[in-house]
C-alpha positions in Angstrom: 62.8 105.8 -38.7 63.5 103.1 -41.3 59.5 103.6 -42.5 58.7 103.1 -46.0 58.7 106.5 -47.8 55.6 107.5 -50.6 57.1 106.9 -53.2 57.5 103.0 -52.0 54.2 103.6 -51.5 52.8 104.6 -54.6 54.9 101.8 -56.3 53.0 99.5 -53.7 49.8 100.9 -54.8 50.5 100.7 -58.5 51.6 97.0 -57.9 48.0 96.0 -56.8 47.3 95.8 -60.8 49.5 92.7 -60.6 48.9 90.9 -58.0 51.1 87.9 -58.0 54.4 90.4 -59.1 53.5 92.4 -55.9 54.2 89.4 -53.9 57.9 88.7 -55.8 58.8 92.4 -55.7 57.3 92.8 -51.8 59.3 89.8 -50.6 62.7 90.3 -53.0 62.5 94.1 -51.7 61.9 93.6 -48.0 64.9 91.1 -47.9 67.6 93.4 -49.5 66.2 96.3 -47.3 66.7 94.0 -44.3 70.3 93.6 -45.1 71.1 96.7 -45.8 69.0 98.6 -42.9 68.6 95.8 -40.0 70.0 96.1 -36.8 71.4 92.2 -36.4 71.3 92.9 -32.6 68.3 94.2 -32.2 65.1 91.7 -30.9 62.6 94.0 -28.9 62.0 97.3 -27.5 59.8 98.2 -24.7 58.5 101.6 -23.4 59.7 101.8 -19.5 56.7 101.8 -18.4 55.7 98.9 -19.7 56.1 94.9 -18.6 56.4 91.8 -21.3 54.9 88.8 -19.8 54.4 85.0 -21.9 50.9 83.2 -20.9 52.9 81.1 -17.9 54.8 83.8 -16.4 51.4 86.0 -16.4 49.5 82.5 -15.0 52.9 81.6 -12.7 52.7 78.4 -13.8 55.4 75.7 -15.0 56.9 77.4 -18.3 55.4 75.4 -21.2 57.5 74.1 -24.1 56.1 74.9 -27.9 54.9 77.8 -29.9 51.9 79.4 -28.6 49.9 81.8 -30.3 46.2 83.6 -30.1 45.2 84.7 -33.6 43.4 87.4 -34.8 43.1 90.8 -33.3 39.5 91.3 -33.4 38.7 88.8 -30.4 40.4 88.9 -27.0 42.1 85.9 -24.9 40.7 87.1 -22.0 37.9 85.9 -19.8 35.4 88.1 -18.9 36.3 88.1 -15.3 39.9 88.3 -16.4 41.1 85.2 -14.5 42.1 82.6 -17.6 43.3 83.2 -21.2 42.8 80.6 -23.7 45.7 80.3 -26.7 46.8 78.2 -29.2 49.7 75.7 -29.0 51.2 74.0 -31.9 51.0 70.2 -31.9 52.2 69.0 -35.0 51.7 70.7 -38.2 48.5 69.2 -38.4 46.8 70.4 -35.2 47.0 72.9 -32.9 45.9 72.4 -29.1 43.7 74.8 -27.4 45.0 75.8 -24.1 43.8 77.3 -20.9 45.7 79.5 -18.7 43.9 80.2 -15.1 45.5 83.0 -13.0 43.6 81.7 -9.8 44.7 78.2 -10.2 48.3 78.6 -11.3 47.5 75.8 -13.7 47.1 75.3 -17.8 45.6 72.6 -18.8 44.4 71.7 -22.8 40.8 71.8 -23.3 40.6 70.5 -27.4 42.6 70.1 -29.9 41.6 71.0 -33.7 42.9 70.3 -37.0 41.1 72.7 -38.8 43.2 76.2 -38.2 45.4 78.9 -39.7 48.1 80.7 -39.1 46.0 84.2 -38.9 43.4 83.4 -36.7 44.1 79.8 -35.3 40.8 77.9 -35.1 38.9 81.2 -34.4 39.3 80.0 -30.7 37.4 82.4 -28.2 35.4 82.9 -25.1 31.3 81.7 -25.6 29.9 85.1 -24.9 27.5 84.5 -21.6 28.5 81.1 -20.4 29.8 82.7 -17.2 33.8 82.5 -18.8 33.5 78.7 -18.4 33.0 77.5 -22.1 35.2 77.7 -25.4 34.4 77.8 -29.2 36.5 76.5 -31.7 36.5 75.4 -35.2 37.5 71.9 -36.4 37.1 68.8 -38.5 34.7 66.0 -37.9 33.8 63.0 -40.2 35.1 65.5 -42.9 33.5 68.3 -42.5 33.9 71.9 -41.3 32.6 72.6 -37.6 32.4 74.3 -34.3 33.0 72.8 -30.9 31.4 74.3 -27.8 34.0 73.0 -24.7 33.9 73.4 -21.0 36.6 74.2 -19.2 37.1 70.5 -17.8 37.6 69.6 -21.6 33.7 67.9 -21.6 32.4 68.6 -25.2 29.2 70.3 -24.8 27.7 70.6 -28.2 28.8 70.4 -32.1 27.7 73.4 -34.2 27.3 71.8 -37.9 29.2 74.7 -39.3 32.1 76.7 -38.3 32.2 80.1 -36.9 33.6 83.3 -38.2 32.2 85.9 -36.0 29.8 85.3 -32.8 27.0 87.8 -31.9 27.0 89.4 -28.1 24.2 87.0 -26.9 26.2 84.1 -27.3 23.3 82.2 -29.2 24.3 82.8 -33.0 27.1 83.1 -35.3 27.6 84.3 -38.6 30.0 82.3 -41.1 32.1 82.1 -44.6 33.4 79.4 -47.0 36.7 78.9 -46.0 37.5 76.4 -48.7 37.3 79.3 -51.1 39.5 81.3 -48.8 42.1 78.6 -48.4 42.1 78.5 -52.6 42.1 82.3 -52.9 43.9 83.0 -49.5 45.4 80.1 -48.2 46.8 81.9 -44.6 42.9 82.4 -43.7 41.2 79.3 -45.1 41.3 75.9 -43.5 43.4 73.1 -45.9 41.0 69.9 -44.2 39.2 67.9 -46.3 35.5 69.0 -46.0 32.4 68.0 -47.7 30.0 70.4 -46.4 32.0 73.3 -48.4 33.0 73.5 -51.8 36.2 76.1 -53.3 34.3 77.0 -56.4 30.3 76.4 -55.7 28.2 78.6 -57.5 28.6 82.2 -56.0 24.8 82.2 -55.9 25.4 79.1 -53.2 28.4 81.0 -51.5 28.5 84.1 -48.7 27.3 84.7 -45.4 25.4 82.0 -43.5 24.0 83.1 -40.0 23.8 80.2 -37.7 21.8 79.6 -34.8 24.0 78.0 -32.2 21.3 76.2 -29.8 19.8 74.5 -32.9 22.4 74.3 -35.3 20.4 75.2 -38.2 21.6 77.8 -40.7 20.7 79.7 -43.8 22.7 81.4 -46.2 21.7 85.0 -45.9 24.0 87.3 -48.3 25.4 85.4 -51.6 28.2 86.6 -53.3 26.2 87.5 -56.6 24.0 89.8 -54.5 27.5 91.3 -53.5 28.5 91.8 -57.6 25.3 93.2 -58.7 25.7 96.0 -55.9 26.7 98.5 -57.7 28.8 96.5 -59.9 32.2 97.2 -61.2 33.7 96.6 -64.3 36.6 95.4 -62.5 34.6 92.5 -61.5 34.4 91.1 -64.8 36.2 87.3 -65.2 37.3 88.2 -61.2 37.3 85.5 -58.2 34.9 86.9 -55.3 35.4 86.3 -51.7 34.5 87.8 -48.4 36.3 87.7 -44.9 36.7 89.1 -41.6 33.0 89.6 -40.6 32.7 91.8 -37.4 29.3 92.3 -35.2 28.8 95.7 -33.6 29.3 95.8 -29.5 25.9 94.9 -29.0 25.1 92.8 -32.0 22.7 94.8 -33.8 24.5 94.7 -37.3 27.7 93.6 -38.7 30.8 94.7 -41.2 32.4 92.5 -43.5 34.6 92.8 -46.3 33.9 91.9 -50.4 37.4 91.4 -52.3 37.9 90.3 -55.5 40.8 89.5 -57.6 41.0 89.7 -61.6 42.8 90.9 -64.5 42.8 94.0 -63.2 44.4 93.2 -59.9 42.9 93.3 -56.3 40.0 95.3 -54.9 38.5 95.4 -52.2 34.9 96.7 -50.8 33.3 97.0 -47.2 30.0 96.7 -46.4 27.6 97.1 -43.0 24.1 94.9 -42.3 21.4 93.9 -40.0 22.0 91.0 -37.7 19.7 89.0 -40.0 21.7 90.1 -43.3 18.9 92.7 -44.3 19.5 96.8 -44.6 22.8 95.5 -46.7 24.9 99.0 -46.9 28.3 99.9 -49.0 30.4 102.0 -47.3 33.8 102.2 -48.8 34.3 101.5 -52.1 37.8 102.9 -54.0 39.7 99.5 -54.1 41.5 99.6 -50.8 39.8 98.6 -47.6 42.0 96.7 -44.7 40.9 96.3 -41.3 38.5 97.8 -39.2 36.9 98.0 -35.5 33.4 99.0 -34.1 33.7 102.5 -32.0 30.0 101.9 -31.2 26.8 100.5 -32.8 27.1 103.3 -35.9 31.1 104.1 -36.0 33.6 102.1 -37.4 37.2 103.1 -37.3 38.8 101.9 -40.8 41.9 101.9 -42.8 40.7 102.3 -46.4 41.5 104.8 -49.5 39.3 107.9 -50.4 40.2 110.0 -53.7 39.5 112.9 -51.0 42.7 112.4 -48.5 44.0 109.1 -49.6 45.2 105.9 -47.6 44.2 106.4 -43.7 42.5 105.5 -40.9 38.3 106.9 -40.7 36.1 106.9 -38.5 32.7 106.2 -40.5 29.6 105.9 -40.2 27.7 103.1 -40.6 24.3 104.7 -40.8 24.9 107.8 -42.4 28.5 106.9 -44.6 30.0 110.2 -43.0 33.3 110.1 -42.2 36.3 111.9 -40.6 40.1 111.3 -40.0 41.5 110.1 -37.2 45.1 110.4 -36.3 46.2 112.0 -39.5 49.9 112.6 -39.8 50.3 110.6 -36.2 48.3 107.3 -35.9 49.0 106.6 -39.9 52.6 107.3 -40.4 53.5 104.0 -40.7 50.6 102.8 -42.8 48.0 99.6 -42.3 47.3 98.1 -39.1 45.1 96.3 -36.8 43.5 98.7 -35.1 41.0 98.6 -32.1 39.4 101.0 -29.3 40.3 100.0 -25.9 37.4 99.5 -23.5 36.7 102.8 -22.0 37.4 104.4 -26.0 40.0 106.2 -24.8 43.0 105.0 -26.1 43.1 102.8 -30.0 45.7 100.3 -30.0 47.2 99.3 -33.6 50.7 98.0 -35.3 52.4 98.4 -38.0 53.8 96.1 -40.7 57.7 95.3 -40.4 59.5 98.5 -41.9 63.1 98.1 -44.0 65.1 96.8 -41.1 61.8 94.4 -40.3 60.6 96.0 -36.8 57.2 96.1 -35.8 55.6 99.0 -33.7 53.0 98.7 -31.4 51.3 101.9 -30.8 49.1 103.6 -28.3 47.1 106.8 -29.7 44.9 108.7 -27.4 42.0 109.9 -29.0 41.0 113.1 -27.3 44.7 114.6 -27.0 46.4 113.1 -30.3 48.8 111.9 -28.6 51.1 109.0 -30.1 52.9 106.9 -27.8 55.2 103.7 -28.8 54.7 101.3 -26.4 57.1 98.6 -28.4 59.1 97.4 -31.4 59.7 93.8 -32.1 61.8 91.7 -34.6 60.3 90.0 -37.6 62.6 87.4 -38.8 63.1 86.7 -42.4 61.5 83.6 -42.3 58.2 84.6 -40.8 57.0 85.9 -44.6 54.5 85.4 -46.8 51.4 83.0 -45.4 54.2 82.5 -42.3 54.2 85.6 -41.0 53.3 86.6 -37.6 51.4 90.1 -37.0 51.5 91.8 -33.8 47.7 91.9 -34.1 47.2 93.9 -30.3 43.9 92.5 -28.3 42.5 94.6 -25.4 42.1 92.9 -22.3 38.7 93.7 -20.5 39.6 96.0 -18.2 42.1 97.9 -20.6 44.8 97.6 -18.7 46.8 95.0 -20.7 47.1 94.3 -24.5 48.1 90.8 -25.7 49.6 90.4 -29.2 51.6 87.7 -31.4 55.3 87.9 -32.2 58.8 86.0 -33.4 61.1 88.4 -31.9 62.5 85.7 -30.0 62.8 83.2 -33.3 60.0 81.3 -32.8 56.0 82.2 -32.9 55.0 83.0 -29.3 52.2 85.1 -27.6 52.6 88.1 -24.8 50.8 90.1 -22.3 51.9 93.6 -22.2 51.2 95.2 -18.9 49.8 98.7 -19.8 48.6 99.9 -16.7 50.7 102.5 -16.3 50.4 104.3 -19.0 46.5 104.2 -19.4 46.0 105.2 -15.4 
């Protein structure tokens, strides 16, 4: 299996109390178990029943030269109507190009290009929920500061959004946003590097947050400040600490949304997840023993998490957001690898997640059904050595639409490069 056993684990766990010797030991460890345990042969593996497709060969179009890649896990390539899928392309190590794939057309063709993107989660490219599939939002850099363009698909800009977007709500009319200066001082591989003078790395935390933004208007207010966040129940851990938050999610229809609180002090890393309105009111702490990761909505009131209780330890819940009840999910099955990016498919039948690279630095890609338990492996793929640290490249799996297809990230083939996985018949 080549998985990490618990007592790597709990050394892993104890290393959270020193943050920066985590990141020595983590990289100096997975390098001699690569050597030792990795198969120099080995790139991918596939399920039979499933089929690997890049962006052109999906699109039947002229195979395009560079790296391509998506982003994140908790937004989808896709077009509504499934005809197009919009990516990333690397330009220069400056700029990324945003680039249009249409199924219909046979064509690509680059609608923007932004300097103001990551590694993670690119330029938080995405489809503008209700413009009909024909508009794209992206974050960039104008006149030095931080924004949002609104593109159609004939590469006409439509609108600038004075801010940049983290998360967009259902109705396609507001956004909700975070410093990313502070995150590119506190967590470079999600922050944005650009010059920008609407955003500061170290403004007061009173002046730091949440900002909701209307995105027909522009205008925007600051609606959950990170000193609200520490007197919540404060922690002694937060003493003399460096606050952040990151990867805000809305609910399916928008009615509230999760976001996470980490800080990082003497004492090492913590981490804290919390639920709200749409409007940053009702404010709700829902995990709160140092480790939360990554989550994804069920519904409007469930959230499937991976976090730490002292109850059962590190594993994936499902929570509620209303009530804080939770339960297991996958226990023994969907967890035996650890952390993952984890999401329900569209009918919330199936969760899609993967795994961090194990000793011999394969990824999996797994499929669990919910109602039977049952765990099926759907791939494995190569991380090479050099895709570490802020470099490397998570699978991070993104249902299509109609749930027949998952697109993830991966540098099985030596270079950063996006796929379509055809699913269809495994989920029927």
């Amino acid at each position: 299996m080549k998985a990490y056993n618990l007592l790597e684990r709990n050394l892993a766990q104890f290393l959270d109390n020193f943050p920066q010797l985590k990141k020595i030991a983590k990289t100096t460890y997975q390098n001699v178990n690569y050597w030792y345990c990795g198969d120099r042969n080995f790139k991918l593996s596939l399920h039979p029943q499933v089929q690997l497709l890049t962006p052109s060969q999906w699109a039947k179009t002229p195979t395009e030269s560079g790296e391509l890649f998506f982003g994140y896990y908790d937004k989808s390539p896709w077009s509504q109507d499934m005809f197009r899928t919009v990516f990333h392309r690397l330009k220069n190590k400056f700029q990324v190009e945003i680039i249009v794939y249409d199924k219909q057309k046979q064509n690509s063709q680059i609608v923007g290009i932004s300097s103001t993107w990551n590694l993670q989660q690119g330029s938080m490219t995405q489809w503008l929920p209700n413009s009909k599939d024909r508009k794209v939002i992206f974050n960039d850099s104008v006149e030095g500061k931080l924004v949002a363009r609104i593109v159609s698909l004939d590469g006409e800009e439509e609108r600038i959004i004075p801010l940049p977007i983290q998360t967009i709500h259902p109705n396609g009319k507001e956004a909700v946003t975070l410093n990313y200066k502070r995150l590119d001082r506190l967590r470079s591989e999600y922050g944005y590097s650009v010059v920008a003078s609407n955003f500061s790395s170290d403004c007061p935390l009173s002046e730091d947050g949440i900002w909701l933004i209307n995105l027909v208007s522009g205008q925007s207010k600051l609606i959950i400040d990170l000193d609200t966040l520490i007197a919540y129940q404060p922690r002694a851990e937060m003493s003399n600490s460096e606050h952040k938050v990151n990867h805000i999610l809305y609910s399916p229809r928008g009615m509230r949304f999760v976001f996470m609180h980490r800080w990082i002090g003497t004492q090492g890393k913590f981490s804290r997840i919390y639920v709200a309105n749409s409007d940053g009111s009702n404010l709700k702490l829902l995990f709160d023993e140092r480790m939360v990761s990554h989550y994804s909505w069920h519904d409007e009131e469930n959230l499937l998490v991976w976090a730490r209780t002292k109850q059962a330890g590190d594993r994936y819940y499902l929570i509620n957001a209303v009530t804080g009840q939770w339960q297991i999910i996958g226990k023994g099955r969907l967890d035996l690898y650890g952390d993952g990016h984890p999401s329900f498919s569209p009918d919330r039948r199936w969760i899609v997640t993967d795994t961090y690279p194990n000793r011999a630095r394969q990824q999996h890609l797994l499929l669990y059904e919910v109602e039977t338990e049952k765990l099926i492996e759907i791939g494995r793929f190569l991380e090479p050595l050099q895709f570490n640290g802020a470099r490397r490249c998570d699978l991070h799996p993104r249902w299509s639409p109609d749930g027949q297809a998952i697109s993830i990230d991966s540098t099985h083939e030596g270079k950063r490069m996006t796929y379509i996985l055809d699913i269809s018949s495994i989920v029927g």
